[in-house]
N, C-alpha and C positions, 0 to 999 in steps of 0.2 A: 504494500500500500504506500503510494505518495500524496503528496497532498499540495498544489498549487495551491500560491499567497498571493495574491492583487492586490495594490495597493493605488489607488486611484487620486491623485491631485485635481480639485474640481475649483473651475472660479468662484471667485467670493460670494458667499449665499446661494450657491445653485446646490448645496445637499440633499434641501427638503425635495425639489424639483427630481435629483435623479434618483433615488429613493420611490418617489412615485413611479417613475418610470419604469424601473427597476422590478419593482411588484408588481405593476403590469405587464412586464414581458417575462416574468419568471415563469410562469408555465411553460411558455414557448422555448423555453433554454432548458428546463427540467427534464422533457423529452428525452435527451441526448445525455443526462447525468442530474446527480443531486447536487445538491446546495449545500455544504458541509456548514458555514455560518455566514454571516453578513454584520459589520458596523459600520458606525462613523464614527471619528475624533471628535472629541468634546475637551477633553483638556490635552496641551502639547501642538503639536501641529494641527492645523484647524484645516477645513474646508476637504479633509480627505474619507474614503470611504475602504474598508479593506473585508474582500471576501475568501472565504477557502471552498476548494472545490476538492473534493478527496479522487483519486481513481486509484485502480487495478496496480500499475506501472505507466511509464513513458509511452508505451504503443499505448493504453487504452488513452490518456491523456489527448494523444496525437489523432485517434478516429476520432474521437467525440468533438476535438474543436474544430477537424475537419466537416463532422454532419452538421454540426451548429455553423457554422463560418457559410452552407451552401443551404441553410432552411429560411425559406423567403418570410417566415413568421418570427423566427429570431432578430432577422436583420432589419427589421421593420423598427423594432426598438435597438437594436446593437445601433445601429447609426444617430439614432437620438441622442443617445447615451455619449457615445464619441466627441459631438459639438461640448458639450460640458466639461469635457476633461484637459488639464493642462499637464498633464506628466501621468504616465502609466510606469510603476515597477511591478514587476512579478519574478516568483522566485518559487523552486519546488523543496518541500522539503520532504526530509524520512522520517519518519518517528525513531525515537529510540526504542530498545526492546522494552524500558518499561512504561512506556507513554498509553495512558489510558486511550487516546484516538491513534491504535496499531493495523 
């Protein structure tokens, strides 16, 4: 099991906006994988939103955001979501053997 981190830079006050968004395109990205969690920054750096999305390995990683990247119902909002963002990091990580999310 891996687990991709996003961590998304959004302009000033556009959180509550992609949040909406967000929940209304989550079905249509659910499809292709689950939603491991979802926040936003409230103290420390402000205006960011950081989600985890768990898979199998790398290859399952690699089909799902290929199905999601060609489903005309995800990109519907993925491209909404895009004009909001000022910086995207993303990073995979492993658990450790004793990590309760293994």
């Amino acid at each position: 099991m891996i687990y991709e981190l996003r961590t998304y830079t959004l302009y000033p006050g556009k959180v509550p906006e992609f949040l909406k968004i967000m929940e209304d395109g989550l079905p249509a990205r659910e499809k292709h994988s689950k939603l491991g969690g979802f926040w936003f920054t409230d103290i420390g750096v402000l205006n960011q939103v950081v989600h985890l999305w768990p898979y199998e390995d790398l290859a399952h990683r690699a089909k799902v955001r290929k199905a999601a990247d060609h489903d005309p119902a995800w990109q519907k909002f993925a491209s909404t979501l895009h004009a909001l963002i000022i910086k995207m990091e993303n990073k995979i990580l492993t658990p450790a053997d004793f990590s309760p999310l293994k």
